[in-house]
C-alpha positions in Angstrom: 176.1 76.4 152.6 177.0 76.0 156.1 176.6 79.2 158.3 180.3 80.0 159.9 179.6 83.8 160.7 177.2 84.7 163.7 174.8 87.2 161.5 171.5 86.2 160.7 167.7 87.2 160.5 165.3 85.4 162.5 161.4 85.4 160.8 158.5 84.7 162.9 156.1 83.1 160.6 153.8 84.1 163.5 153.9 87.3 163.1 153.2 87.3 159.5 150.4 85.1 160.1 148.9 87.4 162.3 149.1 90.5 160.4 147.6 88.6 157.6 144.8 87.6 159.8 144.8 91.6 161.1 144.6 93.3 157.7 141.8 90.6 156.6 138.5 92.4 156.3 135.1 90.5 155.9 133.8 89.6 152.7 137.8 90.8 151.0 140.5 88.8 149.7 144.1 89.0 150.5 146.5 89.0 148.2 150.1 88.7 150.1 152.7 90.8 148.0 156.1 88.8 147.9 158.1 90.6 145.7 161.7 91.6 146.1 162.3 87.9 148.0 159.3 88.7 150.3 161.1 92.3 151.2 163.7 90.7 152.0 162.0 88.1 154.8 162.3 85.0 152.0 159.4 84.5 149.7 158.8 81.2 149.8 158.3 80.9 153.1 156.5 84.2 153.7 154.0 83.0 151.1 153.4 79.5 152.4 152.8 80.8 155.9 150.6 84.0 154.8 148.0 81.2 152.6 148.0 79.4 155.5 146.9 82.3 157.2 143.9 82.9 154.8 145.7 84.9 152.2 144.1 84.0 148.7 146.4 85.7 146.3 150.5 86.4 146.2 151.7 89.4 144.2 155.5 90.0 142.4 157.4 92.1 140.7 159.1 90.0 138.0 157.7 86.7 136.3 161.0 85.3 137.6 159.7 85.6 140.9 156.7 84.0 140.0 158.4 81.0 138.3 160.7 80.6 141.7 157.2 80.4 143.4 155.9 77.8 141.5 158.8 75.7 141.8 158.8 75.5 145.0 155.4 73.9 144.6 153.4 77.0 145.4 149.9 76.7 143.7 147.8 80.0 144.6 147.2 82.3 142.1 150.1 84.9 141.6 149.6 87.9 140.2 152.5 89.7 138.2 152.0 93.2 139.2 154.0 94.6 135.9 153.5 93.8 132.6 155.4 91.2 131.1 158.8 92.2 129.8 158.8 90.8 126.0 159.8 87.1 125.5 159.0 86.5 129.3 155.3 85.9 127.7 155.0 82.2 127.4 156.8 81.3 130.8 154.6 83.4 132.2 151.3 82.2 130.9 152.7 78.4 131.0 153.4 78.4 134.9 150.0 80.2 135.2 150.9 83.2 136.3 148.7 85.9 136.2 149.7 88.9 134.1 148.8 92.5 133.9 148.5 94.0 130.7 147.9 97.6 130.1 149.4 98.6 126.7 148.7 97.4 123.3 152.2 96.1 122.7 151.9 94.3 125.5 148.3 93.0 124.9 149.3 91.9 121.6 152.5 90.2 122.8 150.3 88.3 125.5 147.5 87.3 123.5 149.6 85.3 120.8 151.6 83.9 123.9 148.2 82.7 125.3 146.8 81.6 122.0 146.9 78.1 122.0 146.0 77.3 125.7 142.8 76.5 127.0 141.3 77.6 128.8 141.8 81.2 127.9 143.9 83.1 130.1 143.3 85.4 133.0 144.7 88.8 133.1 143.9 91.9 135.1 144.2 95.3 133.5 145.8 97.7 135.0 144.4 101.4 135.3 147.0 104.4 135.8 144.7 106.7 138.1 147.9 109.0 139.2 150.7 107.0 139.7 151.7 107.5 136.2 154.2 104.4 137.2 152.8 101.4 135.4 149.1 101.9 134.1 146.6 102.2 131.0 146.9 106.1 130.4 144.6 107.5 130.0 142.1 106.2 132.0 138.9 106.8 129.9 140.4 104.7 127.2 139.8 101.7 129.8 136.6 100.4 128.0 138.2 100.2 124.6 141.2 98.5 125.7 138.7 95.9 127.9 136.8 95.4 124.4 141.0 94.6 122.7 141.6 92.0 125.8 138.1 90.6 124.9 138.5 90.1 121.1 142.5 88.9 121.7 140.6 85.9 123.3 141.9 86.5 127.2 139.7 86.7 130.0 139.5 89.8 132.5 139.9 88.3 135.6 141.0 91.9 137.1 141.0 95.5 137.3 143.5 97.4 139.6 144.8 100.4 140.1 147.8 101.7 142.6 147.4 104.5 144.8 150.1 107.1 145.2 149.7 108.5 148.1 147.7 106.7 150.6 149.9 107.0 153.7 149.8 110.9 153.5 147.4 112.1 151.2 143.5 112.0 151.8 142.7 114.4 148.9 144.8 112.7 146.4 143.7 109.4 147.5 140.3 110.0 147.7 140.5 111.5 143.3 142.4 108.5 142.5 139.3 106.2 143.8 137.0 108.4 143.0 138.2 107.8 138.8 138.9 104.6 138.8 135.3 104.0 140.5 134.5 105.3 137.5 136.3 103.6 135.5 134.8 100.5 137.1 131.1 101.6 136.4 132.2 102.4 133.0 133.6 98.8 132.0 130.7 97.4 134.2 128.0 99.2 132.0 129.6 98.3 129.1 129.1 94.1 130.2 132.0 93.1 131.2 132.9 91.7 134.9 136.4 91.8 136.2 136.0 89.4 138.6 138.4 91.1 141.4 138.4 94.8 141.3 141.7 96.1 143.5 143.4 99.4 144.4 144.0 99.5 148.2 147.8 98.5 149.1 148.5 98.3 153.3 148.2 102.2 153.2 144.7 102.4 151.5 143.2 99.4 153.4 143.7 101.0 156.3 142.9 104.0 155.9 140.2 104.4 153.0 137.3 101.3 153.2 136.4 102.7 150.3 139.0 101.6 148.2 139.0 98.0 149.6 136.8 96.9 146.8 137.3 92.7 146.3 140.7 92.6 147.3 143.5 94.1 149.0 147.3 93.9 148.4 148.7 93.4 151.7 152.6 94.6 151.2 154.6 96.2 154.0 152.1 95.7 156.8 152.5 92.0 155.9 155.5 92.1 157.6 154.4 94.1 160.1 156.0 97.5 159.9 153.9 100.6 159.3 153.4 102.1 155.8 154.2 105.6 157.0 154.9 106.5 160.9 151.5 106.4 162.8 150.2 104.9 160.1 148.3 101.4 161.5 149.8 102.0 165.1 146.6 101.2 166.5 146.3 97.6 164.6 149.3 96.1 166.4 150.9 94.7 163.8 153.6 92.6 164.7 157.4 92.7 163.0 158.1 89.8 161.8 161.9 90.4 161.2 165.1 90.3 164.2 168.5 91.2 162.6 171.2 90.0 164.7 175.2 89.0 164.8 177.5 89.1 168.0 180.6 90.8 169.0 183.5 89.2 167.6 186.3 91.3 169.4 186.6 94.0 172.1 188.8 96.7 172.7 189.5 98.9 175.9 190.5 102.9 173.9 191.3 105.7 175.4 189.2 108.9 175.6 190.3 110.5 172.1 191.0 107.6 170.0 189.5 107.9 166.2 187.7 105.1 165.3 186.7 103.4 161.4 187.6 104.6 157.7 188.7 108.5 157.6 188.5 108.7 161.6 185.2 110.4 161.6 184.5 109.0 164.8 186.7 110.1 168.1 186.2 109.1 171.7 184.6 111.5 174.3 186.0 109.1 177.3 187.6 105.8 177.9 184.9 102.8 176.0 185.4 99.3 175.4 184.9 99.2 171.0 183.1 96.4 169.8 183.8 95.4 166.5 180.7 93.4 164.8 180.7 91.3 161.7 178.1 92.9 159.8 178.6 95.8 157.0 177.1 97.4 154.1 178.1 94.5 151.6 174.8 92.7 153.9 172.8 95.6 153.2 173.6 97.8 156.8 173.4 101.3 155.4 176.4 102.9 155.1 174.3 106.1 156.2 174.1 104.9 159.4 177.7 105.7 160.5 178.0 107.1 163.7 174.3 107.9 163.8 172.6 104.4 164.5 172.6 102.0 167.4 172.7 98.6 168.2 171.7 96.6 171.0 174.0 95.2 172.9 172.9 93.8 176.4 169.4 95.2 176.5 171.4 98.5 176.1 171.9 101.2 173.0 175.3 101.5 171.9 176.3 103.8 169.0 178.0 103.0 165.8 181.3 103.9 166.2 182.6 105.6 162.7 182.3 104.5 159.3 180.5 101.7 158.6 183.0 99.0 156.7 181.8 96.6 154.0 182.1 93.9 156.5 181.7 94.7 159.9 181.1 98.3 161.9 182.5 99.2 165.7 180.5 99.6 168.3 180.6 102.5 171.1 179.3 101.1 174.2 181.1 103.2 176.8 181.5 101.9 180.3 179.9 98.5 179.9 182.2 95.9 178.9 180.7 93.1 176.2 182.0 89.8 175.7 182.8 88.4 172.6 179.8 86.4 171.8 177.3 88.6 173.4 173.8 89.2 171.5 174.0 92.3 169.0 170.7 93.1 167.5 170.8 95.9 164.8 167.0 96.0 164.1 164.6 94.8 166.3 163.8 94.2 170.5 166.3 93.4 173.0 165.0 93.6 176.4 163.3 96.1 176.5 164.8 97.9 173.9 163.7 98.4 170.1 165.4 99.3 166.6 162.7 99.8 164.3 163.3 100.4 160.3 161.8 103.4 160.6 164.1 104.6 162.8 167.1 103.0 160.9 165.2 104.9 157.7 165.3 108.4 158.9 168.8 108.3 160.0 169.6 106.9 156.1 167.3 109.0 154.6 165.0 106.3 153.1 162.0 104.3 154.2 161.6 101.7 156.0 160.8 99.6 152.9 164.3 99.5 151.9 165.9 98.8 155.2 164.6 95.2 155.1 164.6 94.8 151.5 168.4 95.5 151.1 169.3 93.0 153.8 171.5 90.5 151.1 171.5 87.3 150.4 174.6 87.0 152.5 172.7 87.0 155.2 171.0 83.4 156.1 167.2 83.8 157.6 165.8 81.3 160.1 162.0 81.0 160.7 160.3 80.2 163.4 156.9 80.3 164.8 153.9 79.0 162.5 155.1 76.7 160.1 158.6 77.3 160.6 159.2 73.3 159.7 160.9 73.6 156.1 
């Protein structure tokens, strides 16, 4: 569909090629987690341009994601990081994905979808060592249930666990590695060989080298933005993402003029209002009212009242925009910045979500390595 409104994400493929490059440690594989459209960046491009970069794996949520993948004639191994939701089995397996498995049901439900191809397939078990999200629980039942993926005629390719609390927990971190290390020796004396054994997401790459194992699964620092605040700051990662639009009209108010929905917002002086075409129907929080800024002109200016499902009004005092001009709600300006972090405390969230949410409404345009379609 042609593009008629000015709002947009730009992608530098060069910056995700380089934090690829930057979270690669020697003798580890990288597996580039994709899921949720790439958080929000695109995933089919994201993935292309983090292989290229030396990424051997891509990780997803859903099976569809992996299937959307593959047709777009991606051929790396993909790794479904839930367990298959029942009758998704055979598309799964078919397209070569690679599932996890960690309950009976879904070990049965797998091994007659794999049944009749050859060679057998490759699945990586999943351990619940705390997350007590998604996970064999509990954990000392992992040799038994190695021995039922055996004897269903599937192939451990993998062993993984996810770690809780990485970002801000040493202690917890460290009992989470320390029982699935054991789980490992367990399954390992016991003579069988995952082939990849993985727990470390950004978080516990960069701060536990223990937990780096055969592989790490490269998430949020993929796209350059921090796991936790501080954490990684000394890596210099590079955002990868620029949301922008432009002003689409501008009014001179006077000092005491209510702006938005429910007039939460009133004028301390005389401002020229800038009204920009972007809203929370594109995945701007509506938390943000009257809290966040934008850049406008290398300068912050301060949303202005509620934000609309469409577009939100800009404060920006004395200095009088242009219809047109530049308005970048997260990332650099000059020598300004919007981070997500800083749009996620103001919403009360994490950065995670302030990219992911940005909708499908919104086209993204790529540039920098491999930025040819």
């Amino acid at each position: 569909m042609t593009q008629l409104r000015p709002t947009w994400v730009d992608v530098d493929l060069g910056a995700i090629a380089h934090n690829v490059r930057t979270l690669t440690f020697p003798g580890i594989e990288v597996m580039a987690v994709v899921k949720a459209d790439g958080y929000g960046h695109g995933a089919v491009r994201i993935a292309r341009a983090a292989l290229d970069a030396g990424a051997t794996w891509l990780g997803v949520a859903l099976v569809e994601e992996g299937l959307g993948l593959r047709a777009a004639g991606i051929e790396a191994p993909i790794l479904v990081l839930s367990e298959c939701p029942p009758g998704s089995e055979v598309a799964a397996v078919t397209a070569s994905l690679t599932p996890t498995v960690c309950s009976d049901d879904g070990l049965e439900r797998l091994g007659a979808a794999a049944s009749a191809l050859t060679p057998p397939v490759g699945v990586h078990v999943k351990v619940d060592t705390g997350m007590h999200r998604m996970g064999l629980w509990p954990p000392d039942g992992a040799s038994a249930f190695v021995e039922r993926v055996v004897e269903a005629g599937l192939e451990l390719d993998g062993l993984w666990t996810h770690l809780a609390s990485a970002d801000t927990d040493e202690v917890t971190t460290h009992q989470q590695l320390d029982l699935f290390t054991d789980v490992v020796d367990r399954i390992r004396a016991a003579g069988h060989r995952p082939r990849l054994v993985h727990a470390a997401n950004t978080a516990g790459a960069v701060r536990f080298p223990r937990g780096r194992f055969d592989l790490v699964r490269t998430g949020i620092g993929l796209y350059g933005i921090e796991p936790a605040p501080g954490v990684g700051d000394d890596l210099g990662l590079r955002p990868a993402l620029t949301w922008r639009s432009a002003v689409a009209l501008v009014k001179r108010l006077p000092a005491g003029r209510r702006i938005s929905y429910g007039h939460r917002y009133e004028l301390a002086e005389d401002a020229w209002v800038a009204t920009v075409p972007v809203g929370y129907a594109d995945g701007y929080p509506r938390m943000l009212s009257s809290r966040a800024d934008v850049l406008i002109g290398g300068r912050r200016c301060r949303v202005a009242g509620s934000v609309t499902m469409d577009q939100v009004m800009v404060d920006c005092g004395d200095a009088e925009p242009a219809a047109g001009d530049e308005v970048v709600m997260l990332g650099t300006q000059g020598a300004e910045t919007v981070t997500a972090w800083e749009l996620a405390a103001m919403a009360d969230t994490i950065a995670y979500e302030i990219v992911a949410r940005i909708g499908p409404r919104v086209p993204r345009r790529y540039t920098g390595e491999g930025s040819a379609p």
